[in-house]
MARBA-3410 file (N, C-alpha, C, O; in Angstrom, 1 decimal):
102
40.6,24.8,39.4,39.7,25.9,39.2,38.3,25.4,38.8,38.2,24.6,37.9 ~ 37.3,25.9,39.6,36.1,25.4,39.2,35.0,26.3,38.3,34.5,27.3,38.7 ~ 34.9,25.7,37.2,34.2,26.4,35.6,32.7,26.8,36.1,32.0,25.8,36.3 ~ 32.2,27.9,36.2,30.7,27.9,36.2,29.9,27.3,34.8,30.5,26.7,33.8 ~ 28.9,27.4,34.9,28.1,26.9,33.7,28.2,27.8,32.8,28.1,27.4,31.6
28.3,28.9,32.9,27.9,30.3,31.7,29.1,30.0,31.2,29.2,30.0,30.0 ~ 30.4,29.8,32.0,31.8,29.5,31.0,31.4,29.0,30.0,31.1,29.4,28.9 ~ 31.4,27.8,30.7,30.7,26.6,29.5,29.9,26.7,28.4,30.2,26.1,27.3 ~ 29.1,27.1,28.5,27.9,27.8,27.3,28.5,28.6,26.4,28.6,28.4,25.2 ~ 29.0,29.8,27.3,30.0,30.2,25.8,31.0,30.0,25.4,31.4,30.7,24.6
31.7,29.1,25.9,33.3,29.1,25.6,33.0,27.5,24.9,33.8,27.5,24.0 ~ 32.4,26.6,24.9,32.4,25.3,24.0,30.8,24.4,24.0,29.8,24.3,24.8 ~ 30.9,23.9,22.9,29.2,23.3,22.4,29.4,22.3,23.8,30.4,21.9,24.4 ~ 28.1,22.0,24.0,28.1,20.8,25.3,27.9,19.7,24.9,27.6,18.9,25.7 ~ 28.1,19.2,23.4,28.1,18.3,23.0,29.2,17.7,22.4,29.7,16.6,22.8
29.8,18.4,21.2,31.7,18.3,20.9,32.6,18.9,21.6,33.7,18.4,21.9 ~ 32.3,20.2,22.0,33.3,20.5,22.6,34.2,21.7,21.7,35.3,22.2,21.8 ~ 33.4,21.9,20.8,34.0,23.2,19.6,33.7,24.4,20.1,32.7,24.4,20.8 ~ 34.2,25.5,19.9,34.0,27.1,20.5,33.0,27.2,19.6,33.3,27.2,18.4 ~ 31.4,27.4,20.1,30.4,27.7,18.9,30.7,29.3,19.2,29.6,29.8,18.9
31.4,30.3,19.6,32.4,31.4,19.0,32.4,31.9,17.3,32.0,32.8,16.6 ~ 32.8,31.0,17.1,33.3,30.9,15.5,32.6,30.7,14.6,32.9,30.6,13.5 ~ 30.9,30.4,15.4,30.3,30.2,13.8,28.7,31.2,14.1,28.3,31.2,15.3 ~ 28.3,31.7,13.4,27.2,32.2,13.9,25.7,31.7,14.2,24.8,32.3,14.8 ~ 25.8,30.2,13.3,24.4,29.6,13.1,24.4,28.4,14.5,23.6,27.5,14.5
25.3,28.6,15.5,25.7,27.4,16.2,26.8,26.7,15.5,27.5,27.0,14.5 ~ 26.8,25.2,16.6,28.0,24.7,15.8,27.6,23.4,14.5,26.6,22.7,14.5 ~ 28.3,23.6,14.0,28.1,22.7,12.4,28.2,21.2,12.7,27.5,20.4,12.0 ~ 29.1,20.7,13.8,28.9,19.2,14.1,27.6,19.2,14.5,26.9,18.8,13.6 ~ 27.1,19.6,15.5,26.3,19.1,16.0,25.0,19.2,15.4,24.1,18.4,15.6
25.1,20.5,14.5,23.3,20.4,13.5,23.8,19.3,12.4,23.0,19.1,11.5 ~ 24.8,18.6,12.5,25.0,17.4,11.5,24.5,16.1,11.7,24.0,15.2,11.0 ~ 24.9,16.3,13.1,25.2,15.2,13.9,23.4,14.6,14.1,23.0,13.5,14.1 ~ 22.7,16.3,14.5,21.1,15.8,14.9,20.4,15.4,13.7,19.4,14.7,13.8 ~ 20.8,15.8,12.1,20.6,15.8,11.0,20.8,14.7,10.8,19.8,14.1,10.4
22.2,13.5,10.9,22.0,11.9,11.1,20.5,11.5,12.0,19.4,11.0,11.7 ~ 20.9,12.1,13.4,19.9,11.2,14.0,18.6,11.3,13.8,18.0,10.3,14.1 ~ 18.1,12.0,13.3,16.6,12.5,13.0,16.3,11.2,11.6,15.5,10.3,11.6 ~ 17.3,11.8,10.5,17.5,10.7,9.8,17.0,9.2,9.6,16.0,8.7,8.9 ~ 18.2,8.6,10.6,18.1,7.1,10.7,16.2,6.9,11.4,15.3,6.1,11.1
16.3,8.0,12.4,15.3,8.0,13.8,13.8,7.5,12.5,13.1,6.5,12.6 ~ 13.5,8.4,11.4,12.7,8.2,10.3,12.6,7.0,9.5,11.6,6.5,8.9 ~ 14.2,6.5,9.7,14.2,5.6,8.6,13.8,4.1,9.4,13.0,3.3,8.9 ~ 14.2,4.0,10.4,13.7,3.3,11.2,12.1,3.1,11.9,11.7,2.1,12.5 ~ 11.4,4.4,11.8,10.0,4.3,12.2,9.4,3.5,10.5,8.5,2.6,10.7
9.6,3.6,9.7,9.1,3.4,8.4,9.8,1.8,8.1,9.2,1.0,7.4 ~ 10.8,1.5,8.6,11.5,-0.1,9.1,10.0,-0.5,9.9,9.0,-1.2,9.6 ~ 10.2,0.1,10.9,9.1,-0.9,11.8,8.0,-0.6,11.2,7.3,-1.5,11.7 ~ 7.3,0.1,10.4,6.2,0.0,10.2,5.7,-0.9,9.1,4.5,-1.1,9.0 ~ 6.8,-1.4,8.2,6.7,-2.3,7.2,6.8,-3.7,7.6,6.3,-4.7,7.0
7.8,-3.7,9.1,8.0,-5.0,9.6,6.9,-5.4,10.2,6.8,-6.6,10.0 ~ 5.6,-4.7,11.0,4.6,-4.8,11.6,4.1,-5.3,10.6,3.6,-6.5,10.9 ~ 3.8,-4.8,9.4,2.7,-5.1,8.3,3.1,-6.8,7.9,2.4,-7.8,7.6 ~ 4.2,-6.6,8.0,4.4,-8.3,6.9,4.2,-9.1,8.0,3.5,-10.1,7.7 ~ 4.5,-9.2,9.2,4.2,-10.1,10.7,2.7,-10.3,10.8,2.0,-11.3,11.3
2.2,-8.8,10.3,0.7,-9.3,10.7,0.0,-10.1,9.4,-0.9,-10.9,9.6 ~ 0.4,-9.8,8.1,-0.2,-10.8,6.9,0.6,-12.2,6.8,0.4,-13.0,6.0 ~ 1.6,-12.5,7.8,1.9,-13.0,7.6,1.6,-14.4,8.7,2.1,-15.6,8.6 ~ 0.7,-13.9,9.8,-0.2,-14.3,10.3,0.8,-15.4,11.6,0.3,-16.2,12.4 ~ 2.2,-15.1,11.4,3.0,-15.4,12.5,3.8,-16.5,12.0,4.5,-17.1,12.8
3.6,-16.9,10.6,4.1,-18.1,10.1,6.4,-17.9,10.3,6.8,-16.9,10.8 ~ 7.3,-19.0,9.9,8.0,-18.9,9.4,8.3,-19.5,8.4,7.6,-20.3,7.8 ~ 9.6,-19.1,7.9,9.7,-19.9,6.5,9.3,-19.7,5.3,9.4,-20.5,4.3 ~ 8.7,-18.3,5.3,7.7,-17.9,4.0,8.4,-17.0,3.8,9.2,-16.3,4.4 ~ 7.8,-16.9,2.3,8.0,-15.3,1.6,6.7,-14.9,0.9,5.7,-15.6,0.6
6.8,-13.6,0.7,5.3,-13.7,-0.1,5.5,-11.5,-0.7,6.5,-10.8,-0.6 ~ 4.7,-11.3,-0.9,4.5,-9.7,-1.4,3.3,-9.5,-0.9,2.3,-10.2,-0.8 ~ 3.6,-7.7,-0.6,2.1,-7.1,0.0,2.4,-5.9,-0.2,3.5,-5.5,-0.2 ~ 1.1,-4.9,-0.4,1.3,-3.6,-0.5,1.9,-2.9,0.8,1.8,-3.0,2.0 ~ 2.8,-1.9,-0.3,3.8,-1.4,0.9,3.1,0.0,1.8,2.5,0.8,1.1
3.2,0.1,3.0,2.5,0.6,4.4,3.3,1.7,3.9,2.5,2.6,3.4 ~ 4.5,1.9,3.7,4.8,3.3,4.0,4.5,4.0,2.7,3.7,4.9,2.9 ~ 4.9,3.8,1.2,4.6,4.7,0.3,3.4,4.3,-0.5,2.8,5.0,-1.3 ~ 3.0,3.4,-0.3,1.8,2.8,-0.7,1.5,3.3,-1.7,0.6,4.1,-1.9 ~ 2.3,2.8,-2.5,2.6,2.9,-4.4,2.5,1.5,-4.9,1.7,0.9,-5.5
3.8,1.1,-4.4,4.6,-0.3,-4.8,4.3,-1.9,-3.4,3.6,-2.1,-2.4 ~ 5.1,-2.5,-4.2,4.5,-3.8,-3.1,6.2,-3.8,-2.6,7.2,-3.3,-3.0 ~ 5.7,-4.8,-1.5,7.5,-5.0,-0.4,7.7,-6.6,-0.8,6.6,-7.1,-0.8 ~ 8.3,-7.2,-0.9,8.6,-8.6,-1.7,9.6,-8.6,-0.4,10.4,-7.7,-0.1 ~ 9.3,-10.2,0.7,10.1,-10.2,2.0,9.8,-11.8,2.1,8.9,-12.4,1.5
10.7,-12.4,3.1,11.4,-13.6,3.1,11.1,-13.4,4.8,11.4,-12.3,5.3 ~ 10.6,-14.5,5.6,10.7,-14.7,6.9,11.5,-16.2,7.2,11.2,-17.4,7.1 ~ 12.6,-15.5,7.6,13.5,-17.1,7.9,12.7,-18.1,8.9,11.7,-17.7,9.5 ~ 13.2,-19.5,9.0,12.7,-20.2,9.8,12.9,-20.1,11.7,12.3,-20.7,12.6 ~ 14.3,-19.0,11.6,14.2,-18.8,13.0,14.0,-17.4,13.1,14.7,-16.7,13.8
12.6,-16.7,12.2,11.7,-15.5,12.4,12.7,-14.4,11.8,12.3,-13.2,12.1 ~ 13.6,-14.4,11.3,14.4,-13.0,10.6,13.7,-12.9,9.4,13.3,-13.7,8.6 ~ 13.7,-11.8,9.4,13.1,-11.1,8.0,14.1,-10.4,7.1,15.2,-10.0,7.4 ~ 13.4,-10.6,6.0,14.3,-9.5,4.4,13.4,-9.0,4.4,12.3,-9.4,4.8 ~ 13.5,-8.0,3.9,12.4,-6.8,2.8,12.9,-5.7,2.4,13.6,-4.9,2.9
12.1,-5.8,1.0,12.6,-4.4,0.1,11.2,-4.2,-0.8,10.4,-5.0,-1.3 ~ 11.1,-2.7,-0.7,9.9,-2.1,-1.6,10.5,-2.1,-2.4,11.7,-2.3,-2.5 ~ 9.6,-2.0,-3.7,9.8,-1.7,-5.2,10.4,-0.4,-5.4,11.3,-0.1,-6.1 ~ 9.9,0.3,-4.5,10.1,1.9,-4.4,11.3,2.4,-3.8,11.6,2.5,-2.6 ~ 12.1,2.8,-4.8,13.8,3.0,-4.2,13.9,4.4,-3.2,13.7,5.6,-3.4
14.1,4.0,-2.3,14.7,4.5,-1.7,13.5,4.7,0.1,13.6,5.4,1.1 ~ 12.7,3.8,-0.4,11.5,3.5,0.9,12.2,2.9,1.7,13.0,3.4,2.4 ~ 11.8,1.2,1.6,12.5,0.7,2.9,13.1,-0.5,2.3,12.5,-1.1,1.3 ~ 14.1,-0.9,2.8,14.7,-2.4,2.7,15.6,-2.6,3.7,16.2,-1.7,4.2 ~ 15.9,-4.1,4.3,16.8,-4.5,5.2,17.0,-5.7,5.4,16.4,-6.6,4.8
17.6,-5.8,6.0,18.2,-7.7,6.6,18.3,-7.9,7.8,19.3,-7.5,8.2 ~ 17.4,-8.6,8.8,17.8,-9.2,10.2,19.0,-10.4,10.2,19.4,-10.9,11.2
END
């Protein structure tokens, strides 16, 4: 039997596969699901934009560590470590800004 599209639309989300039937706001995975991705999508623009900052004061060197005021909340300073084969650490003062490990 071949399903038109309108089946599809209302009989299950096109993304899990749940009868959005049952809920009135749409379906709940999937406003979760875009609520992660938006998320990380943020948390990661504000990653690269601190990783840009310390690459560029850091004038391309490896092997260093050093502190600089932090790009995204520009409060506190980011205290970071560039390995000798170019991986970086960094963590702001500011909990819950940015920090990570390559």
């Amino acid at each position: 039997m071949k399903l038109s599209a309108g089946y599809l639309e209302r009989y299950s989300c096109k993304t899990c596969g749940i009868d959005p039937r049952k809920y009135t706001d749409g379906c709940p995975e999937c406003a979760e699901r875009k609520s992660r991705e938006d998320n990380f999508s943020k948390r990661f623009d504000r990653i690269k934009q601190a990783r840009e900052a310390i690459i560029k004061s850091s004038g391309g060197k490896k092997g260093i560590s050093g502190r600089l005021d932090c790009p995204v909340c520009q409060t506190d300073k980011i205290a970071f470590a560039i390995q000798k084969n170019g991986h970086i650490q960094a963590i702001c003062e500011t909990e819950g800004c940015v920090q990570w490990i390559e």
